[in-house]
C-alpha positions as CSV (number, residue, x, y, z in Angstrom):
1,X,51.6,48.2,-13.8
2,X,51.9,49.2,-9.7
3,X,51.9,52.3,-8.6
4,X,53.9,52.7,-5.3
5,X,53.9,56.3,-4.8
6,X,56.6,57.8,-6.5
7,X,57.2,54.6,-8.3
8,X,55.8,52.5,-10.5
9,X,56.4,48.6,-10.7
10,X,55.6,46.8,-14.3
11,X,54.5,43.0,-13.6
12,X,54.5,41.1,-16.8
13,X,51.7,38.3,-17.6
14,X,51.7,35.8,-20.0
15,X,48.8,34.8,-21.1
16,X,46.4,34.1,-24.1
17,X,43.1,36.4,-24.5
18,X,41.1,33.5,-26.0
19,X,41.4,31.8,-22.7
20,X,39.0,32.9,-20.7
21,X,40.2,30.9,-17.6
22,X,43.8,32.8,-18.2
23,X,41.9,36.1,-18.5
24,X,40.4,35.2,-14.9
25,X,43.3,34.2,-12.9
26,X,44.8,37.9,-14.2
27,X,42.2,39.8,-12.6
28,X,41.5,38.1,-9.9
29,X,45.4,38.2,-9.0
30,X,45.8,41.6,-9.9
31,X,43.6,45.0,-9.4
32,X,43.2,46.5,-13.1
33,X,41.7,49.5,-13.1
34,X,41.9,50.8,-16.7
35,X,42.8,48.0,-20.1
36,X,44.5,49.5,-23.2
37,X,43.4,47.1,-26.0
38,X,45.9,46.7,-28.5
39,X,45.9,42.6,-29.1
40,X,45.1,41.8,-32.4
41,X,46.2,40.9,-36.0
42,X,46.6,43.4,-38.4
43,X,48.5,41.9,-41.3
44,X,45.7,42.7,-44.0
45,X,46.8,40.4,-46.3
46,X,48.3,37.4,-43.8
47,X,44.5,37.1,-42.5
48,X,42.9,36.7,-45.9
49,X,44.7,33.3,-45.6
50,X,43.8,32.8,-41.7
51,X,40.3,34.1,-41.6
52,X,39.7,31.8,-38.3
53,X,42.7,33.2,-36.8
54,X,41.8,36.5,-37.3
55,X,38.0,36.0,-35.9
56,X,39.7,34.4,-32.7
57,X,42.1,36.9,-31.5
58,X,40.2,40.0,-33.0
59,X,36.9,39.2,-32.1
60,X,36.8,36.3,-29.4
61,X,39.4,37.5,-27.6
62,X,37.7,41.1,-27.5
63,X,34.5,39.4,-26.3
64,X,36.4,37.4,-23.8
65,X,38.4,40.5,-22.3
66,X,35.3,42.9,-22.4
67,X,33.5,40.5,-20.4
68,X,35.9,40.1,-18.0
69,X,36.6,43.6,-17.9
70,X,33.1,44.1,-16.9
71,X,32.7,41.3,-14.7
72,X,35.8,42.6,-12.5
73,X,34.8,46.1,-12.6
74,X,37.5,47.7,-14.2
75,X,37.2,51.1,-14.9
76,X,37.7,51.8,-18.5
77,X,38.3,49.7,-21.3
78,X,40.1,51.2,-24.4
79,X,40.2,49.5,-28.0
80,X,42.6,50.4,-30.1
81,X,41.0,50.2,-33.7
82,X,41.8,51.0,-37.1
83,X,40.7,53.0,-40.2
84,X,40.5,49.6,-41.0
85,X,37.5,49.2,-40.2
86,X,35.3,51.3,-42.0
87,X,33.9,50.1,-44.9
88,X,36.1,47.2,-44.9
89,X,37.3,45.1,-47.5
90,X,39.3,43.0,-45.7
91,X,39.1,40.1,-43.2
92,X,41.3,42.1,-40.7
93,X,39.3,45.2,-41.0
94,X,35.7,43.5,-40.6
95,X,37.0,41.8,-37.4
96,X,38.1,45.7,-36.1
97,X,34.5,46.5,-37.1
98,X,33.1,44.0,-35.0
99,X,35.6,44.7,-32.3
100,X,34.2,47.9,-31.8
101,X,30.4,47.1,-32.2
102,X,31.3,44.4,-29.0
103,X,32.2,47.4,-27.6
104,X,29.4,50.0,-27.8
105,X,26.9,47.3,-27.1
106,X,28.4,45.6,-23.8
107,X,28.7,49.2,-22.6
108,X,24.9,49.6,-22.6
109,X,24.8,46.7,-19.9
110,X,27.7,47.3,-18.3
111,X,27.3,49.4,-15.0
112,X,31.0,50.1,-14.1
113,X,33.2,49.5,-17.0
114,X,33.1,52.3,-19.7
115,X,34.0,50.9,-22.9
116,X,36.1,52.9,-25.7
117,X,37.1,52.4,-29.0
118,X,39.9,54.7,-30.9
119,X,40.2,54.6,-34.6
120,X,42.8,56.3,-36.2
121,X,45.3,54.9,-39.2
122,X,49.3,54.2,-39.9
123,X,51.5,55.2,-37.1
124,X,55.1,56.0,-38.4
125,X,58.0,54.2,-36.9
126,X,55.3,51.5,-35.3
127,X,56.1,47.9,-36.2
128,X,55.3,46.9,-40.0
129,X,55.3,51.1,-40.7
130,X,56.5,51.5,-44.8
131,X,59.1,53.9,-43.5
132,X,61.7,51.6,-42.0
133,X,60.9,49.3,-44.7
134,X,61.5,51.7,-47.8
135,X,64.9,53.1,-45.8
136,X,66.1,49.2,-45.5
137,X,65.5,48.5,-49.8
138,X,67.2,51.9,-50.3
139,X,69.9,50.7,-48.3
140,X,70.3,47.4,-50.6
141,X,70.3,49.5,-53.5
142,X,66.8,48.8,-54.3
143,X,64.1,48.5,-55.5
144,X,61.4,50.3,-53.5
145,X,58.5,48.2,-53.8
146,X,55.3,49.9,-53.7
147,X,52.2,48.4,-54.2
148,X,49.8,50.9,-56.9
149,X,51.2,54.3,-57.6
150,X,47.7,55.8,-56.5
151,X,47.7,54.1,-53.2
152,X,47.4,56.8,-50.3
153,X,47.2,56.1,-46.2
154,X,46.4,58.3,-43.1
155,X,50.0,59.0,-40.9
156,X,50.7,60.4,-37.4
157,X,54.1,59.8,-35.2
158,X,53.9,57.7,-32.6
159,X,54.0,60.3,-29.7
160,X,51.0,62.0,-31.7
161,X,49.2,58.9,-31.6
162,X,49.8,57.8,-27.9
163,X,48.9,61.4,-27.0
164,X,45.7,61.5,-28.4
165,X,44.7,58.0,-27.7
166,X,45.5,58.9,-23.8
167,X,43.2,62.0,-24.2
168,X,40.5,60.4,-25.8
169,X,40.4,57.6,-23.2
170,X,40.4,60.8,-20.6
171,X,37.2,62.4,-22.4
172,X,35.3,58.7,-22.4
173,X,32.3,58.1,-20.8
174,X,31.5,54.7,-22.7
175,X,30.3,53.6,-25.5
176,X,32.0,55.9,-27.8
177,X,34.3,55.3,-31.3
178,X,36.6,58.1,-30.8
179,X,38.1,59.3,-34.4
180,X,41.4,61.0,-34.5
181,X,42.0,63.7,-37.3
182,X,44.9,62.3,-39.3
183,X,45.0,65.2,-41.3
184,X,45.6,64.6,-45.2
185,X,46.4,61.4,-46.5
186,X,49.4,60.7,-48.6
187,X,50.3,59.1,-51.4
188,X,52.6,56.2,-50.3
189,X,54.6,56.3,-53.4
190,X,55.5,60.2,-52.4
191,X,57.1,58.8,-48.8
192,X,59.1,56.7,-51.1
193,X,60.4,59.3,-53.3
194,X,61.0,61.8,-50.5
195,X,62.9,58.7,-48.5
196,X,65.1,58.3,-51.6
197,X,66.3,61.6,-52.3
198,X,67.1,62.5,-48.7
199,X,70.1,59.5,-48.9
200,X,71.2,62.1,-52.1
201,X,70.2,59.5,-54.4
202,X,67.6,60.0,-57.5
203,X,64.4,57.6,-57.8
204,X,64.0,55.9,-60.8
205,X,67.6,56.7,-61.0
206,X,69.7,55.9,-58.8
207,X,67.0,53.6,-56.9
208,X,64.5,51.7,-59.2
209,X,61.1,52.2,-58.0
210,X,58.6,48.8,-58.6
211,X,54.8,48.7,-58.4
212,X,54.0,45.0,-57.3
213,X,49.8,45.0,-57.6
214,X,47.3,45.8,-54.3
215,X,47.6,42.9,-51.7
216,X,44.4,40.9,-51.2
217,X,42.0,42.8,-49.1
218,X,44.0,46.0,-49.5
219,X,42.2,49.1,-50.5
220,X,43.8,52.1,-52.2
221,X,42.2,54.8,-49.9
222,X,41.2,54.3,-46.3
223,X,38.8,56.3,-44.4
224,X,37.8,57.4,-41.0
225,X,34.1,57.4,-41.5
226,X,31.6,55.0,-42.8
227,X,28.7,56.8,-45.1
228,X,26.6,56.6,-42.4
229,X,28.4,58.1,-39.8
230,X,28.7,61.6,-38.8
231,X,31.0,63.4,-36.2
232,X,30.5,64.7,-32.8
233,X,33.4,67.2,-31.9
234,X,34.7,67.3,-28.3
235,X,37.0,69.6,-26.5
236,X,39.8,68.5,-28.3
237,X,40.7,69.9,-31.5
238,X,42.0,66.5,-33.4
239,X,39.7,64.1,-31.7
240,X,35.3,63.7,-32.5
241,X,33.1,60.6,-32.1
242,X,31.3,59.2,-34.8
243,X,27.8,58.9,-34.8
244,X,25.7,55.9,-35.4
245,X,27.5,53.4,-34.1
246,X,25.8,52.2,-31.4
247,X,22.7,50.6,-33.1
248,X,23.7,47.0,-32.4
249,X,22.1,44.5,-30.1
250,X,24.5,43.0,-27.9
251,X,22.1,39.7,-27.5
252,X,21.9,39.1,-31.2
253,X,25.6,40.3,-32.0
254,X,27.0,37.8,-30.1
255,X,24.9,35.0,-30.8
256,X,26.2,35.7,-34.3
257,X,29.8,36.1,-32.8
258,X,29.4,32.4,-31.4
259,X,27.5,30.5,-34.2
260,X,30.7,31.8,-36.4
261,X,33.5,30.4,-33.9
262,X,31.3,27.2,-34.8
263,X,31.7,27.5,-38.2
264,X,34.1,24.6,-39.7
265,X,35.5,26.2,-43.2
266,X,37.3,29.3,-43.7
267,X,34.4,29.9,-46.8
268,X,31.6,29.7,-44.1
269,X,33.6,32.0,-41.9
270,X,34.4,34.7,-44.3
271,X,30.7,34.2,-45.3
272,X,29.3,35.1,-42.1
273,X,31.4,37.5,-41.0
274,X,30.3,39.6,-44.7
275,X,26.9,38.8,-43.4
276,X,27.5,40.5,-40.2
277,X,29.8,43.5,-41.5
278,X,29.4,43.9,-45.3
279,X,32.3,44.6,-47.3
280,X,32.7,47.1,-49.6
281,X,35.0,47.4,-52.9
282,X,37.4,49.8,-52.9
């Protein structure tokens, strides 16, 4: 975006951010002062099945932006992660992991770019949200599917999350994972219920409610924190950093990064990328 004064002119690029001759035409063309970094793909279970896709756009193309970012002397540099990515057991949240640990380590060599990372969880009304999703089966006249009965998720609304996410990029002085305080979690199948009765029908009732099994690499709780990690607060009620996650080498992290874009199978990928973020059952 251009600001004109009292205007402001949006100029659209297409563009891939695994090609890093694409990612250099942009900013030499344009002057970008601050990157919101929200490119990636987060269907849990869709990347169990792609695990090269997911390395490539989550990871190389993270790589490949920071570096540019850097190179070009942008500002800031804010990555948008994901509960996700603690103590993964997934494909999609192990790439978020490493995402962020790109992150905190090019910062340490990077002398005008201040690199961010905000984790936070479910956003509802965003794109794939259970919300919409539950309100459309109800509409059909059922059932609700829902995937274990104990299954619970972290939730803000979208102008919650966009707030804080715009006040922790504010506070950022690079290098930090910023975590948002989601407040409770709640049990997915309690959305479901609630959704039901406000259309004045009954669940289990009126509305059959279905339990179809956890999704591969889904987890029934997520969290916000790794064991390791601690908090930090800041001036901001709802918004701390975690600690420790800054111990990485950014030399050694991505020579891993590259010897796994070399890797042929999907088993040696998932293999090394477990080697480089371990995963954890649920």
């Amino acid at each position: 975006m251009l600001n004109n004064g009292n205007s402001t002119t949006v100029v659209p690029w297409v563009g891939d951010i695994r090609n890093k001759d694409t990612l250099d035409n942009l900013f030499k063309r344009e002057k970008i002062d601050i990157i919101f970094h929200s490119a990636a793909y987060k269907h849990v279970p869709l990347m169990e099945y792609f695990p090269k896709e997911a390395f490539c756009t989550n990871v190389m193309g993270t790589y490949y932006l920071a570096e540019t970012a850097s190179a070009y002397g942008v500002e800031k540099f804010i990555n948008i992660s994901t509960d996700k990515a603690v103590s993964p057991t997934s494909i999609m949240g192990a790439t978020k992991r490493i995402s962020e640990m790109i992150l905190t380590t090019i910062d340490k060599k990077s002398s005008d770019t201040d690199f961010i990372s905000v984790r936070f969880g479910n956003v509802l009304g965003s794109r794939g949200s259970v919300v919409p999703v539950f309100l459309n089966q109800i509409k059909q006249g059922g059932p609700v599917t829902v995937t274990h009965p104990e299954i619970k998720r972290y939730f803000m609304t979208i102008p919650e999350a966009v707030l804080l996410v715009f006040q922790a990029a504010s506070m950022g002085e690079g290098g930090e994972v910023f975590v948002l305080d989601m407040g409770e979690p709640v049990k997915i199948i309690s959305i479901a219920e609630e959704l039901i009765k406000l259309q004045n029908l009954e669940p289990y009732e009126d509305i059959e409610v279905k339990f179809t099994g956890l999704r591969p690499g889904e987890k029934l709780f997520e969290e916000i924190l790794t064991a390791e990690e601690g908090t930090n607060t800041t001036t901001h009620e709802k918004i701390y950093i975690a600690r420790g996650s800054t111990d990485y080498d950014f030399n050694t992290l991505t020579a891993n990064i590259h010897d796994i874009m070399e890797c042929c199978s999907d088993e040696e990928i998932i293999t090394r990328i477990k080697q480089l973020v371990p995963f954890h059952s649920d």
